[in-house]
C-alpha positions in Angstrom: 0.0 0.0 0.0 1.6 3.8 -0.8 2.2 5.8 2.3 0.4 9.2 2.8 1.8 12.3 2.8 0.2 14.3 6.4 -1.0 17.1 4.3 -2.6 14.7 1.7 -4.6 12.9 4.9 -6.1 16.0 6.4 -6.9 17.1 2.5 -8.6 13.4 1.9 -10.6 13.1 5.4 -11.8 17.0 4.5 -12.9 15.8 0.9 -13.9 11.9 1.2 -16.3 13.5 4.6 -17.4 16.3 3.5 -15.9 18.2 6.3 -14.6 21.6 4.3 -15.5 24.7 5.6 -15.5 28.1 3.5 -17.1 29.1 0.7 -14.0 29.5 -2.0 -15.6 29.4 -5.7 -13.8 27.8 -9.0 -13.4 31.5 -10.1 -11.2 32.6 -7.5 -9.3 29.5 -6.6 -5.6 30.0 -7.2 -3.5 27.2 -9.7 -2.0 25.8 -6.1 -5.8 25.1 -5.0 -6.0 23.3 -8.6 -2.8 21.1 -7.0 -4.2 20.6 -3.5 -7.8 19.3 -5.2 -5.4 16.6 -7.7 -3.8 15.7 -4.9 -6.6 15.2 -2.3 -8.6 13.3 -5.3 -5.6 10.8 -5.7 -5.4 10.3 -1.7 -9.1 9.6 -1.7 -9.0 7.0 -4.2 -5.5 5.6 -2.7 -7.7 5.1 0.4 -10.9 3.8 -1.5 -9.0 1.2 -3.3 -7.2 0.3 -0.1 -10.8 -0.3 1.9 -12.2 -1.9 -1.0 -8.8 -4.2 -1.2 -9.5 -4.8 2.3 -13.4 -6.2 1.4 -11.5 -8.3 -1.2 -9.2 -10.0 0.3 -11.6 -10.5 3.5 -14.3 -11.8 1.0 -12.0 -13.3 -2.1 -15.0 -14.9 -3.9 -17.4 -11.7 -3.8 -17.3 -9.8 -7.5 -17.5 -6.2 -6.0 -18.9 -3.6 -8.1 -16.6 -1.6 -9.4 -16.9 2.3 -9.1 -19.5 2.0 -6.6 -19.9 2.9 -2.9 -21.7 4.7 -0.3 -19.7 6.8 2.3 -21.5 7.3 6.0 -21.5 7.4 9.3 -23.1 4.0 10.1 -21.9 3.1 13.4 -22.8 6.5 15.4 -19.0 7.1 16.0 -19.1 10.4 13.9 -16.5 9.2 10.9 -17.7 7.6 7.8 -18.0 4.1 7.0 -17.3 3.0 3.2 -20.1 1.0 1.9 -19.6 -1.6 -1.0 -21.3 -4.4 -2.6 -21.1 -6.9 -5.1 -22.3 -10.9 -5.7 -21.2 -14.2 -5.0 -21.9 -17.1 -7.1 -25.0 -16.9 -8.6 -28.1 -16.2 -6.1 -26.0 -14.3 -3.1 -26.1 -10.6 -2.6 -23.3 -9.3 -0.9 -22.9 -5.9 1.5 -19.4 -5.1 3.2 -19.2 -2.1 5.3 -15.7 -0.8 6.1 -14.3 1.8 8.4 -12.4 3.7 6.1 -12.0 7.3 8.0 -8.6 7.1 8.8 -5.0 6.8 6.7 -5.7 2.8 6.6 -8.7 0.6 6.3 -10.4 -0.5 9.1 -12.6 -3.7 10.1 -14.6 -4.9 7.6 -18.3 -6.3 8.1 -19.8 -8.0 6.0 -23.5 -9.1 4.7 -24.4 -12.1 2.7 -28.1 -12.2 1.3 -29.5 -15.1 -0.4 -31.2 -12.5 -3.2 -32.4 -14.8 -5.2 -34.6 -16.8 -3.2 -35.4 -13.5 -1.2 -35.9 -10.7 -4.0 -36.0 -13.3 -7.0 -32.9 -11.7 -8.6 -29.4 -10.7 -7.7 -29.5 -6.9 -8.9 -30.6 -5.3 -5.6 -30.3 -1.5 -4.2 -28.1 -0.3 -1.7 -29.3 3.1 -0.2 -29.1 5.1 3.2 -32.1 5.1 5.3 -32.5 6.0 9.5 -30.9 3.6 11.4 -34.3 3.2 13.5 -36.8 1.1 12.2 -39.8 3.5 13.5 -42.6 3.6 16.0 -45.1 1.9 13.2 -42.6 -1.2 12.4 -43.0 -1.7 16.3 -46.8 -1.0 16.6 -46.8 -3.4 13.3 -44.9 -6.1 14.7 -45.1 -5.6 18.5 -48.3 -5.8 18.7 -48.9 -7.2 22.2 -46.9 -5.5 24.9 -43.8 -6.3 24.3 -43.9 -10.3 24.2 -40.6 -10.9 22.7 -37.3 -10.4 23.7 -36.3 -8.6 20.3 -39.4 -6.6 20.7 -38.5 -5.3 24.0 -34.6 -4.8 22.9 -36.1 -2.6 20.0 -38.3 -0.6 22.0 -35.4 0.2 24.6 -32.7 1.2 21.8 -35.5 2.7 19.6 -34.5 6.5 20.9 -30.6 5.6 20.7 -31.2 5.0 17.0 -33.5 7.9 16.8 -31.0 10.1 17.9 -28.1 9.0 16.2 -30.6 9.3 12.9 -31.2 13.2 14.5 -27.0 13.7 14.4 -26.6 12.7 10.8 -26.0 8.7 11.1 -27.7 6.3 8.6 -28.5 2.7 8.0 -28.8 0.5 5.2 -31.3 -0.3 3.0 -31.2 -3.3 0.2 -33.4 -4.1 -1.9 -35.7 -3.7 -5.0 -38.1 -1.1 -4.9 -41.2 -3.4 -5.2 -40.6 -5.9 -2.6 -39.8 -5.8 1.3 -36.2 -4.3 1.9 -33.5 -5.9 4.4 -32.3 -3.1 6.9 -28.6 -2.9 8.8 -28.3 -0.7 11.2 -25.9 -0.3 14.3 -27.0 -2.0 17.3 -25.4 0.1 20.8 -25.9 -3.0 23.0 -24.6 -5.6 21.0 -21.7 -3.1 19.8 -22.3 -4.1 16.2 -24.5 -4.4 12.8 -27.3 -6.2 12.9 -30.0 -6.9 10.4 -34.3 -7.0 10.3 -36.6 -7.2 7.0 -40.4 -6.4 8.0 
């Protein structure tokens, strides 16, 4: 992997999150801000490739999609995760999340769906969505007090998720838009991603 240079870092993690301030326009930018946005495009897709090498070689038999991903903050922790997907064999649908905010890749977690015999094809969507699942999916399916165990859990981190929703964190949808969608969302008690289709 190529090293990093400390000003290309602080350029990428500005650019690949969205965290630049200022309002500088194209007309007024100087030829060395022309050099600083080359070479804070090539650090962010240094660092892409690296987190999407990371998925690979976690998951060698996945075909990822190439040139496409979702950047977020999925786990609450206020940096972005990198969101890629891709398919394995012929009927699996494969999500990988990884923490990619830093110089280096992260952990990696990954998402196997059997799309085929759930959505009846292999070309599903990937899109952001709250991380809570909403007061009606529990009225829905939580009908009676409580009775379950996952019911309860739900209800009690229901208001975590909400607010982490309220500061800019997302989950995951996947999908196709005529059918019931898998969600993936952070779970605060378990300390990890979990998983729920309506």
């Amino acid at each position: 992997m190529n090293s990093f240079q400390p000003s290309l870092v602080l350029a990428l993690a500005c650019t690949l999150f969205a965290c630049v301030g200022g309002d500088r326009s194209i007309d007024n930018a100087n030829s060395s801000t022309g050099l600083d946005t080359a070479k804070t495009r090539l650090a962010r897709a240094q660092l892409v490739a690296a987190c999407r090498d990371t998925a690979a070689r976690e998951n060698p038999t996945v075909r990822w999609v190439a040139d496409t991903s979702l950047a977020a903050d999925l786990n609450y922790d206020g940096a972005p995760e990198l969101v890629i997907w891709g398919t394995e064999g012929d009927s699996v649908f494969v999500v990988a999340i990884v923490g990619c905010s830093g110089i280096l890749p992260g952990q990696v977690w990954t998402f196997p769906l059997n799309a085929l015999k759930g959505f009846g094809t292999t070309k599903l969507d990937v899109a952001f969505t709250s991380p809570a699942p909403g007061q009606g999916y529990l009225d829905e399916n939580c009908v009676r007090t409580d009775t379950t165990a996952e019911c309860r859990h739900m209800r009690k981190i229901e208001p975590v998720l909400e607010a982490a929703g309220s500061r800019g964190a997302h989950g995951l949808s996947i999908g196709v838009d005529d059918r019931d969608h898998v969600y993936v969302y952070w779970d605060p008690d378990a300390g990890g991603f979990v998983s729920w289709r309506p």
